[in-house]
Structures are given as C-alpha cells and as structure tokens.
N, C-alpha and C positions, 0 to 999 in steps of 0.2 A: 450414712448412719442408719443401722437397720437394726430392728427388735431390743432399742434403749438399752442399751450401754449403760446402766444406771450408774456405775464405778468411776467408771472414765466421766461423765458428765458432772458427776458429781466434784473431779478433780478438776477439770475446766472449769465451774464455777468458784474456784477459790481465786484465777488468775481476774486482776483488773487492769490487766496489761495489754487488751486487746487493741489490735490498730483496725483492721478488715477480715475479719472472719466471715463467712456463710457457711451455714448449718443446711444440708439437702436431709430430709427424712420425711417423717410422718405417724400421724397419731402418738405422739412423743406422749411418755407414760407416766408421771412423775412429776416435780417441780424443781425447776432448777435457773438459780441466778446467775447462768453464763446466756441464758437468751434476753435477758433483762438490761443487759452492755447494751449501751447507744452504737458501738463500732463491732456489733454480732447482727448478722441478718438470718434468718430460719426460714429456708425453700421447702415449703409440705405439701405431697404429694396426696396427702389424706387430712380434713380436717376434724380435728376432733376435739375433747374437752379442755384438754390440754394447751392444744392451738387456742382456743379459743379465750381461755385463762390468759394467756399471753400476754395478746393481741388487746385484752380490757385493761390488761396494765402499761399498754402504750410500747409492747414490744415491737420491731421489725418482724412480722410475721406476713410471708408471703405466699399466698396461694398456688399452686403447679396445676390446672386443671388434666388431669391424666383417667383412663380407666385402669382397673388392674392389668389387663391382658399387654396394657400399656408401659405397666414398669421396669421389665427391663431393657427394654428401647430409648424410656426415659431415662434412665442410669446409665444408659450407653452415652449418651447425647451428652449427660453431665460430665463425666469420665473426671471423678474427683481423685482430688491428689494423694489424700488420704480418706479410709473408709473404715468404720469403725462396727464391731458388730458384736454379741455376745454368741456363746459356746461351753458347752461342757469341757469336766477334766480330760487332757488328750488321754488318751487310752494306752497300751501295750504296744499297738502296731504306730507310735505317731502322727494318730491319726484327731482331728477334732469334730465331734457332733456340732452341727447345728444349731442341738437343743430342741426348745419351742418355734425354733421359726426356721423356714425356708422358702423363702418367697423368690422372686424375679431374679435376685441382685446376685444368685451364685456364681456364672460366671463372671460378672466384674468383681466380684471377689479376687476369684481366683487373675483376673487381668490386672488387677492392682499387686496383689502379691508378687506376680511374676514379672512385675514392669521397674527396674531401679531408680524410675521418675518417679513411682510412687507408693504409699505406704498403706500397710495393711494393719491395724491393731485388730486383736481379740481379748474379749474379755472375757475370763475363764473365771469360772465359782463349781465350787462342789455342789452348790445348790442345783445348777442348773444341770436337767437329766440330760441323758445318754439317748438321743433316738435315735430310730434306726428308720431306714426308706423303704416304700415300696419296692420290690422285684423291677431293675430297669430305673431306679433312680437313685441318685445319689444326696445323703444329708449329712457327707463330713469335708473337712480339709486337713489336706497334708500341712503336718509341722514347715515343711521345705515350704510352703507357698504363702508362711506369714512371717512378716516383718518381726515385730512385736508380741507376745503376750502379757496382758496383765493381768494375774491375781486378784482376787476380789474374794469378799467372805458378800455376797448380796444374794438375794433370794430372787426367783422367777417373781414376777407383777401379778397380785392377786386380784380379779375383780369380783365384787359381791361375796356374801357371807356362804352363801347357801349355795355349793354346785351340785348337791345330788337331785334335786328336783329343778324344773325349770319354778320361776319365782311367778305370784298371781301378776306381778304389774308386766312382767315380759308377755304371758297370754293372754292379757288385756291389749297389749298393742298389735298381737298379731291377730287379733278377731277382728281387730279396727282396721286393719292392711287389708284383710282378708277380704270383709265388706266394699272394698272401693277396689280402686285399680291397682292391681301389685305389678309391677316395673321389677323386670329382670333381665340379667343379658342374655337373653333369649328372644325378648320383645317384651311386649304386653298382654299380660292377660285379664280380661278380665271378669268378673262374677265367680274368682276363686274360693274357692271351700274353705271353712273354717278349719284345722286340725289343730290340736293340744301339739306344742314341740315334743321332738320327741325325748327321751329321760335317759334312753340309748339300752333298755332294755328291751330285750328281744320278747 
C-alpha cells in the first residue's frame, strides 16, 4: 500500500470480518478502523503520526527498520499479493498518472499487475492531479497492467493551513538542526549554517 488509498481503506474499515490480514506501508495519512481489528497487523516502513496514533490505541503496529534507498528491495522481499495504491483519472492514451507519489514500489507495481497470482487495485479520483516525469523517467501505468480500478470522489491529504510561506515553527526547528549536528545520507555534517527554507521563489 503506497500514498493512502484513502477510498479503499476507508471501504476495508467497514469489514469486521477479518481472520489474518497484514497491512505493509508507511506514514499512513488518515484514521482508519480496519488497523484497529485484533486480526489486522500494519508492517511500516516509515513511522509517523499516524503509526504512532495507532500503536497508543493498542493496535498491531509493527516497525520495518529500512532507509529510503532501501524501499524497493524492501518491496521486493515482501512481494505482496495484493498492492494497493492511488492515481489520477486515466487519460486518452490508457494510461494512469501516479499523481502525488512515486516512490520505490513502481516496479512491483507494475510485477504485481502482470503476475495472475497477484492483484493490483488503483484508486482513481478526479481530485488527484495529472503529473507528469522527468525526461528518462516514468510516472504512469498502463490500463493493461491493473487488475482493478476504483473510483473515488476523495481529495489528495492536505497538511498545514499555510503552503505559500514556510510556517515560524518549521524555521524554528531548522535553526535548532542547524546549530547541532545535521545527519544526512551523505554523512555528517556538522556546524551547518542557519538558512530560512526556501518559499521556492526564485
């Protein structure tokens, strides 16, 4: 499950008919009573507010320790039977955007689709934009290489009020990063410079 399937999770929460489910994802966005089943387990790759909400209500929440460069090796390894993921409307040519997300898991997308041991769902909303890739990379999939589509009227996950400026308490923490040691995958550096994020104006 990759970039919350809000639609679909929303529709597994109405079932209380689980026996043995596990949930593979990460920083799951939303709240949803299908992780809250005694007989639902949630493998996260990434822990976040979400996870964390869970896991204080007593859910099966279990940690993947992984790095990014690590996710689709991780996905590989898991090779789930079903994979669920959101997407714009398909277009003219067939085809489905991405959307907001494209991370690690393209090709096991695309290996689940094309495997008849396993199932591929998309969850499609008009909401969700149209994007398009860099020169040399790919952010859609062909009709032919999904299972399922479901329709959905739900919108992309908003976070924070305010996206035209970076907000005072986000440049409060990165002066506090700045001052100590900032950890990146590159190594360590440290006595890095303070800079305001940037607003993305030129």
């Amino acid at each position: 499950m990759t970039s919350t399937p809000v639609g679909l999770l929303k529709e597994l929460s109405k079932r209380s008919d689980w026996e043995d489910l596990t949930i593979s994802g990460g920083l799951i966005l939303g709240v949803f009573d299908v992780f809250m089943h005694p007989n639902v387990h949630y493998r996260s790759s990434f822990y976040g507010g979400g996870e964390r909400h869970y896991q204080s209500k007593g859910a099966d929440i279990q940690f993947v320790p992984s790095f990014f460069r690590h996710y689709g090796l991780l996905i590989q390894h898991l090779a789930p039977r079903v994979m669920m993921m959101q997407g714009a409307m398909p277009d003219a040519n067939a085809n489905v955007s991405l959307s907001l997300y494209n991370g690690a898991h393209l090709a096991e997308f695309l290996a689940a689709g094309r495997d008849p041991d396993r199932v591929l769902i998309v969850e499609c909303s008009p909401h969700f934009p149209r994007t398009l890739a860099l020169e040399g990379f790919v952010n859609e999939i062909s009709l032919e290489d999904i299972d399922l589509i479901v329709y959905s009227d739900e919108h992309p996950t908003v976070l924070g009020k305010d996206v035209s400026s970076p907000r005072t308490g986000d440049c409060g923490v990165c002066r506090v990063v700045c001052r100590g040691r900032l950890h990146t995958a590159n190594g360590d550096r440290s006595g890095a410079e303070s800079r305001r994020p940037s607003t993305g104006q030129a």
